[in-house]
C-alpha positions in Angstrom: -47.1 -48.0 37.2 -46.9 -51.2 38.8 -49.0 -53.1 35.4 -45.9 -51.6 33.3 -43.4 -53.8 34.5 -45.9 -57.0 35.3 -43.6 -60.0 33.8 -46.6 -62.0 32.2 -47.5 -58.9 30.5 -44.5 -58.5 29.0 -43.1 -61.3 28.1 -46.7 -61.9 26.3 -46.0 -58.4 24.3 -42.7 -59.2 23.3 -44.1 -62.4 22.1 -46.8 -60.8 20.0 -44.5 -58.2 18.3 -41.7 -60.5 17.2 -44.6 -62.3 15.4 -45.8 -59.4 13.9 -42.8 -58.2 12.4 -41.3 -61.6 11.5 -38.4 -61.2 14.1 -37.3 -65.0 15.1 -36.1 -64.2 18.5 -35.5 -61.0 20.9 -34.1 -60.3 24.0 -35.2 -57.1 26.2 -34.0 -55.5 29.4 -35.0 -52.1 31.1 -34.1 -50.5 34.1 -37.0 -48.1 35.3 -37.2 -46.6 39.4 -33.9 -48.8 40.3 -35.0 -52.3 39.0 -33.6 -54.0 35.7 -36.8 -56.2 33.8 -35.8 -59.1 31.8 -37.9 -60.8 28.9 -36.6 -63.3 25.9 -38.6 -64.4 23.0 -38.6 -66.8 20.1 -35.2 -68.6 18.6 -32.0 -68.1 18.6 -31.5 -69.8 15.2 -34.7 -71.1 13.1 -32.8 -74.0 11.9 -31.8 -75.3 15.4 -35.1 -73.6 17.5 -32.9 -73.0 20.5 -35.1 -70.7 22.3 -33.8 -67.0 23.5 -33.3 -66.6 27.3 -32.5 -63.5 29.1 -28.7 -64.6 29.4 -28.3 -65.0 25.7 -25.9 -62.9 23.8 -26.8 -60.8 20.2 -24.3 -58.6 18.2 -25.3 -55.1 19.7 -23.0 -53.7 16.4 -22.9 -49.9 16.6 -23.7 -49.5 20.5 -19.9 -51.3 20.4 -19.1 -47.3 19.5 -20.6 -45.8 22.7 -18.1 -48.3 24.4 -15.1 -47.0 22.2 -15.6 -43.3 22.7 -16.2 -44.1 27.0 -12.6 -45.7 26.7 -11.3 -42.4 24.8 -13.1 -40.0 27.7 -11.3 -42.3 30.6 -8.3 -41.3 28.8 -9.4 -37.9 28.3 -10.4 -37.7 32.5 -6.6 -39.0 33.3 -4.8 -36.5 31.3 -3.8 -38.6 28.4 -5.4 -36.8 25.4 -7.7 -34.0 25.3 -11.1 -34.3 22.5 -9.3 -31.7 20.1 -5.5 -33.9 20.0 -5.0 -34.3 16.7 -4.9 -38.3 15.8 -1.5 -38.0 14.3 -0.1 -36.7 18.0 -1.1 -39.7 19.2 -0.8 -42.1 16.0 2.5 -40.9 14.0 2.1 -43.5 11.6 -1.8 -42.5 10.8 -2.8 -41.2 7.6 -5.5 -40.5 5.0 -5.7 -39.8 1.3 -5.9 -35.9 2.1 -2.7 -34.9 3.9 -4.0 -31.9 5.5 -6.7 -34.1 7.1 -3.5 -36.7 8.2 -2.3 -33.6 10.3 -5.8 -32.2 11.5 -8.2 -34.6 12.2 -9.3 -35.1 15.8 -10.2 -37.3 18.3 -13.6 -35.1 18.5 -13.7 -35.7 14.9 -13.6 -39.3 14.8 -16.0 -39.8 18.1 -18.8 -37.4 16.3 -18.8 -38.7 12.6 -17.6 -35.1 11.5 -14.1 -36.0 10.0 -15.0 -36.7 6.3 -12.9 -39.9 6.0 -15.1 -42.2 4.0 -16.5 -44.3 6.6 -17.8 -47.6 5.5 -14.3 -49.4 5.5 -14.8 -52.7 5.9 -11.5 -54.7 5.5 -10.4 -58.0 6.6 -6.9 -57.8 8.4 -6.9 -61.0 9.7 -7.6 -62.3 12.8 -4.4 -61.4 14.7 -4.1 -59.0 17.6 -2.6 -56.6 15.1 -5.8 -56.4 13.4 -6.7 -53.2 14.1 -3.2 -51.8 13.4 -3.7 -53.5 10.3 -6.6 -51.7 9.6 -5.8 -48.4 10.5 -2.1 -48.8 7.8 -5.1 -49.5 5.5 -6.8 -46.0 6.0 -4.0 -44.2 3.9 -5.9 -44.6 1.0 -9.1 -43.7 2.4 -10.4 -40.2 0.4 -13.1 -37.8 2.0 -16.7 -37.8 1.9 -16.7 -34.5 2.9 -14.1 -31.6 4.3 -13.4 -31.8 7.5 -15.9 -31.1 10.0 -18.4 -29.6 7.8 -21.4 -31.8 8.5 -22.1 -35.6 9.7 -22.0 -38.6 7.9 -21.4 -42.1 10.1 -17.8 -43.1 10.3 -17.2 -47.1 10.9 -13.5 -46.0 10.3 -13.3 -43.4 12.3 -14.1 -45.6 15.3 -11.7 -48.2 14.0 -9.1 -45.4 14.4 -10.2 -44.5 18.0 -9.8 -47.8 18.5 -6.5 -47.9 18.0 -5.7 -44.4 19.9 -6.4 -46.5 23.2 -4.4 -49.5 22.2 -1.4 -47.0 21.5 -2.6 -45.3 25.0 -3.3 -48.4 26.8 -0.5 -50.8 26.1 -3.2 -53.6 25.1 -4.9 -54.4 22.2 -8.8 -53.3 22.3 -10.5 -56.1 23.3 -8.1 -56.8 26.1 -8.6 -52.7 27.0 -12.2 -52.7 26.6 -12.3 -56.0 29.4 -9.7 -53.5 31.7 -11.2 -50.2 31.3 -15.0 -51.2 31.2 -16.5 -54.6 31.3 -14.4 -55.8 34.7 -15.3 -52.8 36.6 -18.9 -53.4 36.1 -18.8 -56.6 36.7 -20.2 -57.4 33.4 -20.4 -61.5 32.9 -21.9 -61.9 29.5 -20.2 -59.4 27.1 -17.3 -60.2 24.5 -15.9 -59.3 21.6 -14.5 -62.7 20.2 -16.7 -65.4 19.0 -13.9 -68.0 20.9 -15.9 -66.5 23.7 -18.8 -65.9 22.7 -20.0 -69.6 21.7 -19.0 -70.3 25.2 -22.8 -69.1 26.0 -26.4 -69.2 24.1 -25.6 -67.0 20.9 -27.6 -65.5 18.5 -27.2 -66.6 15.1 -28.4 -63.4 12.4 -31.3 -64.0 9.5 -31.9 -62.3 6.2 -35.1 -62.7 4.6 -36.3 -65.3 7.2 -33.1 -67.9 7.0 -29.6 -67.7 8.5 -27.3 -65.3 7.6 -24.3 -66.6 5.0 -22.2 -65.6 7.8 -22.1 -65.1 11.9 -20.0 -61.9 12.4 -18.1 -59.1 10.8 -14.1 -59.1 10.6 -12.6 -58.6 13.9 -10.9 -55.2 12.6 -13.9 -53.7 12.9 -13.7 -54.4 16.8 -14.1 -50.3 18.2 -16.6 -50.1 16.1 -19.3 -53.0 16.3 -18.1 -56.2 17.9 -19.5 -56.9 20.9 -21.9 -59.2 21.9 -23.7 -58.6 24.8 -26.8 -59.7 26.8 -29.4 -56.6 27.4 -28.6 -56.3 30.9 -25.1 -55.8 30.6 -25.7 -53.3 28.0 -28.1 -51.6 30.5 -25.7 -51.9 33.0 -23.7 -50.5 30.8 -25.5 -47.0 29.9 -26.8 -46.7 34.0 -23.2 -46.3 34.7 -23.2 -43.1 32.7 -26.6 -41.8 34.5 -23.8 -41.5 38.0 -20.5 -41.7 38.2 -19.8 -45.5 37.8 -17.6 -44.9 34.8 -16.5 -41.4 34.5 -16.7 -38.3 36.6 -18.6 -36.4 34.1 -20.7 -39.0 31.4 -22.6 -35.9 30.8 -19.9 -34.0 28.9 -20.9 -36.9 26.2 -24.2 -35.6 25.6 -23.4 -32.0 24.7 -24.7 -31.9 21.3 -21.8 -31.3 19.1 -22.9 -31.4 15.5 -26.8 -31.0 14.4 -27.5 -34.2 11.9 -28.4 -33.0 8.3 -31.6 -35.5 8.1 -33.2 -35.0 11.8 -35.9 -37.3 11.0 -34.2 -41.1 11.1 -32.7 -41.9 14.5 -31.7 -38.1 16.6 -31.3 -34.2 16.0 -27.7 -34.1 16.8 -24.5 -36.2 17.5 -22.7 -36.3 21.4 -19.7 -37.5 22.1 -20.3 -41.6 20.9 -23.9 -41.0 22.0 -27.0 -39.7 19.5 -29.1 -36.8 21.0 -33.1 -36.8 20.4 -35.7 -34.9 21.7 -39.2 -36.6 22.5 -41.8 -34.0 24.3 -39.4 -31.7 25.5 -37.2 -34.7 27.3 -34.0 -35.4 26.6 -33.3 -38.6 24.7 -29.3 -40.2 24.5 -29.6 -43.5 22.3 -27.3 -45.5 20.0 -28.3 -48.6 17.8 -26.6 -50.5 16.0 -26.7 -53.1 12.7 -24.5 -56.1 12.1 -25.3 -59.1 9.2 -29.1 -59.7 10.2 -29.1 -58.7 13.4 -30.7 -55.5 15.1 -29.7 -53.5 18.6 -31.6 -50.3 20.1 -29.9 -48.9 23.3 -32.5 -45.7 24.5 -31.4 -43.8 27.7 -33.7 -40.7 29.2 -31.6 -39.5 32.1 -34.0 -37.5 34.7 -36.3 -40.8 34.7 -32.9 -43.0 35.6 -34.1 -45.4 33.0 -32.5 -47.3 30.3 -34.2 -49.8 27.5 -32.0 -52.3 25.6 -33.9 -54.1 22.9 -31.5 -56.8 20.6 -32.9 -59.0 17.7 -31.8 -61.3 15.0 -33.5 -60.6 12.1 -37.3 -59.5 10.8 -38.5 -56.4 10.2 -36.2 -54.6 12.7 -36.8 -51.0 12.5 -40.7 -51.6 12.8 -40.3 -53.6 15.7 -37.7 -51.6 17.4 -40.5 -48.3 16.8 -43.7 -50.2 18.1 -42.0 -51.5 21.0 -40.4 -48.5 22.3 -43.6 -46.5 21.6 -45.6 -48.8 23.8 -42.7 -49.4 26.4 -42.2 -45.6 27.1 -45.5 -44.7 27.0 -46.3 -47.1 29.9 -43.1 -46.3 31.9 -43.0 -42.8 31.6 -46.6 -41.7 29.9 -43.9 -40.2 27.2 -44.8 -40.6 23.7 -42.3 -42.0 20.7 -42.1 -39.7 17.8 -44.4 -41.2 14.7 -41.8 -42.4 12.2 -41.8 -39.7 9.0 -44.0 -40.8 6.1 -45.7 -39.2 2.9 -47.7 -35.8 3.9 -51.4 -36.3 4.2 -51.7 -33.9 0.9 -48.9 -34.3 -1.5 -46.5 -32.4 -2.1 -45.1 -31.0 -5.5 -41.7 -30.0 -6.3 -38.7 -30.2 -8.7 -37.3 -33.6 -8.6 -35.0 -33.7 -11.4 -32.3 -31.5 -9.8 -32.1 -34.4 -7.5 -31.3 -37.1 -9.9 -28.1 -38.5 -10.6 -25.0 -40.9 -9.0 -24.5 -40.2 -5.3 -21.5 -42.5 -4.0 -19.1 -43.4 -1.1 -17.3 -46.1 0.5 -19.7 -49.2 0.2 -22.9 -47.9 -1.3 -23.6 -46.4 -5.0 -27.0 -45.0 -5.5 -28.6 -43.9 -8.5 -31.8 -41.7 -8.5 -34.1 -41.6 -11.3 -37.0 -39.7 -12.0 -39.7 -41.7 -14.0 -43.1 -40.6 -14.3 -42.4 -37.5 -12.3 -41.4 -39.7 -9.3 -37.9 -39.8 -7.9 -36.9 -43.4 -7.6 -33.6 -44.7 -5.9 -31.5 -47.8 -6.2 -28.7 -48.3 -3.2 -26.4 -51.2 -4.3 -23.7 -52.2 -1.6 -20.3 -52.2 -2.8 -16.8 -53.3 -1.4 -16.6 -56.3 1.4 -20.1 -56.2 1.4 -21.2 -56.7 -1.5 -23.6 -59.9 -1.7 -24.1 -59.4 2.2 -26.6 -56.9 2.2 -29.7 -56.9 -0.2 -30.2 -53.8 -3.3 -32.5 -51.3 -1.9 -34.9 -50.1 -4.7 -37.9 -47.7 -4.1 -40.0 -44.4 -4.8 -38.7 -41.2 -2.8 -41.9 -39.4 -1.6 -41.5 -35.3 -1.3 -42.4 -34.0 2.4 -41.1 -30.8 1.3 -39.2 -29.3 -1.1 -35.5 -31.1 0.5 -37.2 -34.0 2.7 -38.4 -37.3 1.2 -39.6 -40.7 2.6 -39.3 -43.9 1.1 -40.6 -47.5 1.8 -39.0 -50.6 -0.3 -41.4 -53.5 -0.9 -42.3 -55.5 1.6 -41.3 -53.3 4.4 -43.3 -52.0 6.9 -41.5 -48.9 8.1 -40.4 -45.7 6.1 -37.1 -44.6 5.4 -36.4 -40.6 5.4 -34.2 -38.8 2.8 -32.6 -35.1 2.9 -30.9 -33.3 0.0 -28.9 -30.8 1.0 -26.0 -28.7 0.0 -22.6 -27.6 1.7 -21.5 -23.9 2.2 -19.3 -24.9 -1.3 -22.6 -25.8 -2.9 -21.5 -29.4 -3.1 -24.6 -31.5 -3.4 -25.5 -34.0 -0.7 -28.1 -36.9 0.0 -28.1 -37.6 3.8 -29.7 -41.0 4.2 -29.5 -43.9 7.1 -27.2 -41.4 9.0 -24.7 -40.9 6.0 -24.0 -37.7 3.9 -23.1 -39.1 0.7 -21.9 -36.8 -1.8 -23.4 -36.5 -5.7 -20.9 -37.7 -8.0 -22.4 -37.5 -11.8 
C-alpha cells in the first residue's frame, strides 16, 4: 500500500498522462488512511510556461454546486427551510415561464436537476453584487425542458436560483456567504470565487485545442453554480468534511439517491442532494465534476475507505485523462476497479434508427440527428452566450442496444454515451452529457 502513495511515483505518473492526453498542466490531491497527497504537473499557461504547483488554483466549475447545495442543507439543519419549501416561499419575486412551476418548484428540485427549468442560462448581469439577483429576474422567461420532476436533466439555473435562496436567507451575497458558512470554517486558504482574488495566487489559465482560451472565466452570475477556484486540497478538504461531521450533522442525508439518471452510463446511476451517486464493485461512489471554458475538474469520494481524490486540469483531452487516472489511482489505493467507459458492442448491433432522427433542442444546444447510410449521425451546435465558446460536436451514434448509443468525435480518445428515451406522456427524449433534451421537429 505503501508504493501507492510513493511521491516520485506519482508525480512521474501524473507527468506521463498529461502527455498522453495533451493536458498542459494538472494538479492532484487525495486523502487515503488520514493523509492528503499532493502532485502538480506541466503549465499553467503554454504561452507563459509557468509551471503548476500544488498551491495553484483551477476553475473546479460544477463541483462549485456541491458547495451551493451544502450552504442550502446548513440552512436546512437550522430550521430555515426544509428540501420540499417551495422557491417562491422563500423568493416572492421568483418566477418562470410556466406559472404553475413559479408556485411549485422546490428547493429539492433545484439541488437534484429535476425541476424542468431549461438549465443552461448563461447570462451576463454584470459584475455587481446584485448579480445573481439580476439573474434570477432574468429566469421569468425561462420555459421547461421537461414537467416538473419527471426525470433529470442538469440545471446551471437551478443552482443560480439556490444561490440566491441563501443570499435571501443569509443577509450576504453568495460569495461573501459561501466564505461565512464554508470556506472560513475549514480553514480553507486558497479558494475564491472572484478573479480580484484569484490572480492574487498561481492561476490556471484554460486551453481549447492546445492554445488559450478567448476568455479566463464565466460571468460572475453564474457564481452557485461554477465559480470557484480552488487548489485540490482545499477541495479535498472540502468533501472529507462531509465523511464526519465537520460541516453538517448529517452529510449523509446528501447521498440518498433521489432521482435515477436516464443515461446511467456517463458520469453516475442517480442524483443526491448536490452530489452524483455511482456504484463501482458493489461500493458506494459520491462524485461531482465539473466544466468551465477549457478547463476540467473531477472530485470522487468513496466513504467507508475515508478517501477523497481531486483531479483539476486546464485543457487536453479531459475526459480520457480524468478515466485513466482514476482507474490506475483507485486501483492502487483501494484494489477497486473504475468502470470501462461505454463503447460500441464487440458484435454490432442492429436496430431502427430513423425513429431517432430529427431536431432535439434546449437552452444553449440544438442538435440535429441524421441517418445516412443507415448510421445515425449527430451534430450539437452551442447556442446562446456561448456560442463561439465551445466547438460543434459532429459524429456517428453507435447502437449498444436498441435505446443506448455511443459516440466518439474526431480526434477524441474517449466515447461519449447517448440514451433515447420517452416520458410517461410519450414525449421523446435524448439524454446526453447529463441533459434530457427534448425532440422538437
Amino acid at each position: 500500500m505503501a508504493e501507492a502513495v510513493e511521491p516520485r511515483r506519482w508525480h512521474a505518473r501524473l507527468e506521463g498522462l498529461i502527455a498522453e492526453y495533451e493536458v498542459p498542466g494538472a494538479s492532484l490531491a487525495f486523502l487515503h488512511e488520514g493523509e492528503v497527497h499532493e502532485f502538480a504537473a506541466g503549465v499553467l499557461n503554454v504561452d507563459t510556461g509557468v509551471e503548476v504547483t500544488t498551491d495553484s488554483l483551477f476553475q473546479i466549475g460544477s463541483i462549485t454546486k456541491v458547495w451551493t447545495a451544502t450552504q442550502i442543507m446548513l440552512l436546512v439543519e437550522r430550521g430555515e427551510l426544509t428540501l420540499d419549501t417551495p422557491v417562491a416561499e422563500v423568493l416572492p419575486e421568483f418566477a418562470v415561464a410556466d406559472p404553475e412551476v413559479t408556485k411549485t418548484v422546490t428547493i429539492r428540485h433545484l439541488l437534484t436537476h429535476t425541476s424542468g427549468i431549461d438549465g443552461d442560462l448563461f447570462l451576463d448581469t454584470g459584475r455587481g453584487d446584485d448579480c445573481v439577483e439580476k439573474y434570477v429576474r432574468a429566469c421569468a422567461d425561462l420555459p421547461q425542458n421537461h414537467p416538473l420532476g419527471v426525470t433529470q436533466s442538469y440545471c446551471n439555473s437551478g443552482f443560480v436560483i439556490a444561490g440566491r435562496v441563501v443570499e435571501r436567507l443569509t443577509g450576504k451575497v453568495w460569495d461573501a456567504a459561501l466564505r461565512e458558512q464554508i470556506i472560513e470554517p475549514l480553514g480553507l486558504t486558497h479558494t475564491w470565487t472572484l478573479p480580484e482574488d484569484v490572480l492574487r495566487f498561481r492561476s490556471a489559465m484554460g486551453h481549447m485545442d492546445g492554445r488559450p482560451a478567448p476568455v479566463w472565466g464565466l460571468m460572475r452570475s453564474g457564481g452557485p453554480a461554477g465559480l470557484i477556484c480552488a487548489r485540490p486540497a482545499d477541495v479535498v478538504a472540502f468533501a472529507r468534511a462531509h465523511l464526519g461531521t465537520g460541516l453538517l450533522t448529517d452529510p449523509r442525508a446528501m447521498w440518498e439517491p433521489q432521482v435515477d439518471v436516464p443515461n446511467p452510463h456517463t458520469i453516475g446511476k442517480q442524483w443526491g442532494i448536490g452530489w452524483i451517486l455511482n456504484e463501482w464493485e458493489g461500493r458506494l461512489i459520491v462524485s461531482h465534476g465539473g466544466n468551465t471554458i477549457g478547463q476540467a475538474a473531477m472530485l470522487w469520494m468513496v466513504p467507508g475507505s475515508e478517501t477523497v481524490v481531486c483531479l483539476l486540469a486546464n485543457g487536453g483531452h479531459t475526459a480520457a485523462f480524468q478515466q485513466a487516472l482514476a482507474t490506475e489511482l483507485f486501483d492502487d489505493l483501494l484494489g477497486l476497479a473504475v468502470p470501462p467507459v461505454l463503447g460500441p458492442p464487440a458484435e454490432p448491433f442492429e436496430t431502427d434508427v430513423e425513429r431517432y432522427a430529427g431536431v432535439y433542442e434546449r437552452a444553449g444546444t440544438r442538435m440535429t440527428l441524421t441517418v445516412r447510410d443507415g448510421r445515425l449521425a449527430l451534430f450539437a451546435e452551442a447556442t446562446g452566450a456561448l456560442a463561439g465558446l465551445q466547438p460543434d460536436l459532429a459524429f456517428d451514434l453507435v447502437p449498444v442496444d436498441d435505446t443506448t448509443f455511443a459516440g466518439r468525435p474526431e480526434g477524441e480518445p474517449q466515447w461519449l454515451s447517448a440514451v433515447f428515451y420517452e416520458l410517461a406522456d410519450g414525449s421523446p427524449y435524448i439524454h446526453l452529457g447529463v441533459r434530457a433534451t427534448p425532440k422538437i421537429a
